[in-house]
C-alpha positions as CSV (number, residue, x, y, z in Angstrom):
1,X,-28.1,51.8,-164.0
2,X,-25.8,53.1,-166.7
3,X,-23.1,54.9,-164.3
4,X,-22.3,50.9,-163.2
5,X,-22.5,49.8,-166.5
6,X,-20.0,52.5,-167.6
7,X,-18.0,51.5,-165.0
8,X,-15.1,48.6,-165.8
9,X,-14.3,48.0,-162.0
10,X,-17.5,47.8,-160.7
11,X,-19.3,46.1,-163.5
12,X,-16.4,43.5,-163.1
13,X,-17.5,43.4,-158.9
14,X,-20.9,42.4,-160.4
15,X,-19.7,39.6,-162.7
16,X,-17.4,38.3,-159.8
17,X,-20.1,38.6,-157.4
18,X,-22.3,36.7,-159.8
19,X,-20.0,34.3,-160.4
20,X,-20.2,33.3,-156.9
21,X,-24.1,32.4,-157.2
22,X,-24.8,33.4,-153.7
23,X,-28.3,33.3,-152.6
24,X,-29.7,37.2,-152.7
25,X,-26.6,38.5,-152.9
26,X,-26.1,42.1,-154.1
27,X,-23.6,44.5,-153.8
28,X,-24.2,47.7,-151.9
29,X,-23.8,50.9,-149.9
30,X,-20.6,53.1,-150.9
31,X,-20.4,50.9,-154.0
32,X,-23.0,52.5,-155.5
33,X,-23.8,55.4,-153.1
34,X,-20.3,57.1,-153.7
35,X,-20.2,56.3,-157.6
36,X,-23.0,58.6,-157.7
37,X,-21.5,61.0,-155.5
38,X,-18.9,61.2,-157.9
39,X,-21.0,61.9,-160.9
40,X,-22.9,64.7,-159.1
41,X,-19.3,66.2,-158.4
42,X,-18.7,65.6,-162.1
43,X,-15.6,63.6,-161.4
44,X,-14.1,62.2,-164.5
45,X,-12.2,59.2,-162.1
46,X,-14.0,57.5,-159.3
47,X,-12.9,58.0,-155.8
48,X,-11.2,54.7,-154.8
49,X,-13.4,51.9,-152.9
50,X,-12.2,51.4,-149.8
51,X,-14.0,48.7,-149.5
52,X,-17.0,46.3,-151.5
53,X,-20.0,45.0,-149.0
54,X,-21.5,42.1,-150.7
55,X,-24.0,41.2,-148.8
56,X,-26.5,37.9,-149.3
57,X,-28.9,36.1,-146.9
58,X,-28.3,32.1,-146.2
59,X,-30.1,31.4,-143.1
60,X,-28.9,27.6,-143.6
61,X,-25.3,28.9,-143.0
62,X,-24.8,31.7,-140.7
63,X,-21.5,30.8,-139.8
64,X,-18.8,33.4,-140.1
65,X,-16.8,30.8,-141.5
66,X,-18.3,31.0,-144.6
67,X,-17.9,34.4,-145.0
68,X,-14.1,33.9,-144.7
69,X,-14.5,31.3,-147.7
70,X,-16.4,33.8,-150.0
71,X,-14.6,36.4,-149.2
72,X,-11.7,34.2,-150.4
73,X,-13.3,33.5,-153.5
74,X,-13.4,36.9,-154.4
75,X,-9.6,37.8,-153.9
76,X,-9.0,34.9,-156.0
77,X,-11.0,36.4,-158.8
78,X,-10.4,40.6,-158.2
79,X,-7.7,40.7,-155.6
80,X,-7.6,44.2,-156.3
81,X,-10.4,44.9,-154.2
82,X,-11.0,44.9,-150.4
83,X,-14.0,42.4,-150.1
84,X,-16.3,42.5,-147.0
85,X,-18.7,39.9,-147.4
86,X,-21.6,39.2,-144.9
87,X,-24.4,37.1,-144.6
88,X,-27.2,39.5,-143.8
89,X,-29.0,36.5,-142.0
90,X,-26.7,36.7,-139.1
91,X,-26.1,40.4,-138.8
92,X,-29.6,41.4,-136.8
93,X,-27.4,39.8,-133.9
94,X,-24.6,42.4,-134.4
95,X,-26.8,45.2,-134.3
96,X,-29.6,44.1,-131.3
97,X,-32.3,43.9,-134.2
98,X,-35.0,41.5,-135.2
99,X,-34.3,39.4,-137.8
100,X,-33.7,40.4,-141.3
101,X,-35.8,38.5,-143.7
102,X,-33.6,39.1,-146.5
103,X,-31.2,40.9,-148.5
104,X,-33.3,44.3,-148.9
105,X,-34.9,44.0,-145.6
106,X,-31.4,44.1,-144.0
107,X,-29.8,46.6,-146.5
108,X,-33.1,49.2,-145.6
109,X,-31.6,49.5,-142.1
110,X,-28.2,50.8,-143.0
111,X,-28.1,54.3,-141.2
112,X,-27.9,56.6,-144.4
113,X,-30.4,56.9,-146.6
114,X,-28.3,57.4,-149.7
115,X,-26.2,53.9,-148.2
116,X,-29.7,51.9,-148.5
117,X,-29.1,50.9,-152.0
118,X,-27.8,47.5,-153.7
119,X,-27.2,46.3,-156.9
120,X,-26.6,42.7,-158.6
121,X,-25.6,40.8,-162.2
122,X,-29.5,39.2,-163.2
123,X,-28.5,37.2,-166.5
124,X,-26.4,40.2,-167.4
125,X,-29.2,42.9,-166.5
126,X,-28.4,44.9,-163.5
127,X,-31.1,45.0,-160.9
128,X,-31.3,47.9,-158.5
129,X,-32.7,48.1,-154.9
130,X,-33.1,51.4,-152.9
131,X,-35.1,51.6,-150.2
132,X,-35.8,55.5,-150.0
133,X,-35.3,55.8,-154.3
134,X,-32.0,57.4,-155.0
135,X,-33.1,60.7,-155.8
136,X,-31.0,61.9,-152.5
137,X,-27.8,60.3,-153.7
138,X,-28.4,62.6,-156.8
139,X,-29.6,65.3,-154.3
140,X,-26.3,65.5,-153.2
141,X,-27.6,64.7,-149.1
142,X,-26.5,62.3,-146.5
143,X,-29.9,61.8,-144.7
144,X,-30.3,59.6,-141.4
145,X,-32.1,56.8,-142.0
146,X,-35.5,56.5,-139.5
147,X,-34.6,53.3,-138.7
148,X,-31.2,54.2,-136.7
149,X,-29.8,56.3,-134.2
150,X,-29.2,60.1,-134.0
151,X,-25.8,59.4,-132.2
152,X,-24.9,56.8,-134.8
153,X,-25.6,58.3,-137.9
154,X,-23.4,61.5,-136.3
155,X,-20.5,59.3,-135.6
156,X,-20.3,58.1,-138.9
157,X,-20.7,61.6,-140.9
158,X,-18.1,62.8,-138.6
159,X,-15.9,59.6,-139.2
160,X,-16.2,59.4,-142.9
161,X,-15.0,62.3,-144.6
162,X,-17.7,62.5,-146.9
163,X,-18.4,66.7,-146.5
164,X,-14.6,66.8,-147.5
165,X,-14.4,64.2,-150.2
166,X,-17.8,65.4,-151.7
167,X,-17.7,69.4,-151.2
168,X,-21.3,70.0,-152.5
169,X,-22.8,67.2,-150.0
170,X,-25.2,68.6,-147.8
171,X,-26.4,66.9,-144.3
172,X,-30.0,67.0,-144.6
173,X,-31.6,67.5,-141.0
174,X,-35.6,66.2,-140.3
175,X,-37.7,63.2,-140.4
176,X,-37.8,61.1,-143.6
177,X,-40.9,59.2,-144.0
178,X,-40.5,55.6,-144.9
């Protein structure tokens, strides 16, 4: 994806992320999802990043422990940024669902549509992963996700602040199809 590429801060996430080797680890959700936001609104400078998920899936280690160390790892290398890392092996627990089976699997449940998207460093190529295709984060919508909650996904457009960051954002009411 170009925008990340043309991006110094978060094509430097990527490398750090990378650096890290984690098993299917990818960076996700406002990461990507507001960068495009941005574009759409023709912003010249990127709305800050509150924060950076990198998520992975190590089903060997599931201890939050671990996290804490990677999470370290990363504020060694960009300590700039406000790291929340989480193995996506664990978090079913944390949100009464089946387990995930990996990276995508987990990152397809996040309750926006446009948030269902991940990216990584492959041997320097970016790889993308969307679960709905991100023609609604260029759309300009925030769109529950079928996999979760009215009352959820309602909470969090309230709680967000996305209709005033991103004026031209439209919430888009119906079913979407998986």
């Amino acid at each position: 994806m170009q925008l990340l590429k043309d991006d110094p801060l978060r094509y430097a996430a990527l490398q750090a992320v990378a650096a890290l080797s984690l098993p299917d680890c990818w960076i996700g959700a406002g990461f990507i999802r507001n960068l495009i936001w941005d574009h759409t609104h023709r912003r010249s400078i990127p709305t800050p990043l509150n924060d950076v998920d990198v998520v992975y899936f190590e089903s060997d280690n599931v201890s939050a422990e671990a996290e804490t160390v990677h999470t370290g790892r990363l504020n060694s290398i960009m300590p700039a940024l406000n790291w929340e890392v989480r193995n996506q092996a664990r978090m079913h627990d944390k949100h009464g669902r089946p387990p995930f089976s990996n990276t995508p699997d987990a990152v397809s449940h996040w309750v926006e549509i446009e948030t269902t998207v991940a990216a990584r460093l492959q041997n320097e190529n970016i790889e993308i992963f969307s679960a709905y295709g991100l023609s609604h984060n260029y759309n300009n919508t925030i769109t529950r996700n079928p996999l979760a909650a009215q009352a959820t996904f309602d909470l969090r457009v309230e709680n967000k602040s996305w209709l005033a960051e991103w004026p031209a954002l439209k919430v888009q009411h119906g079913q979407i199809q998986r």
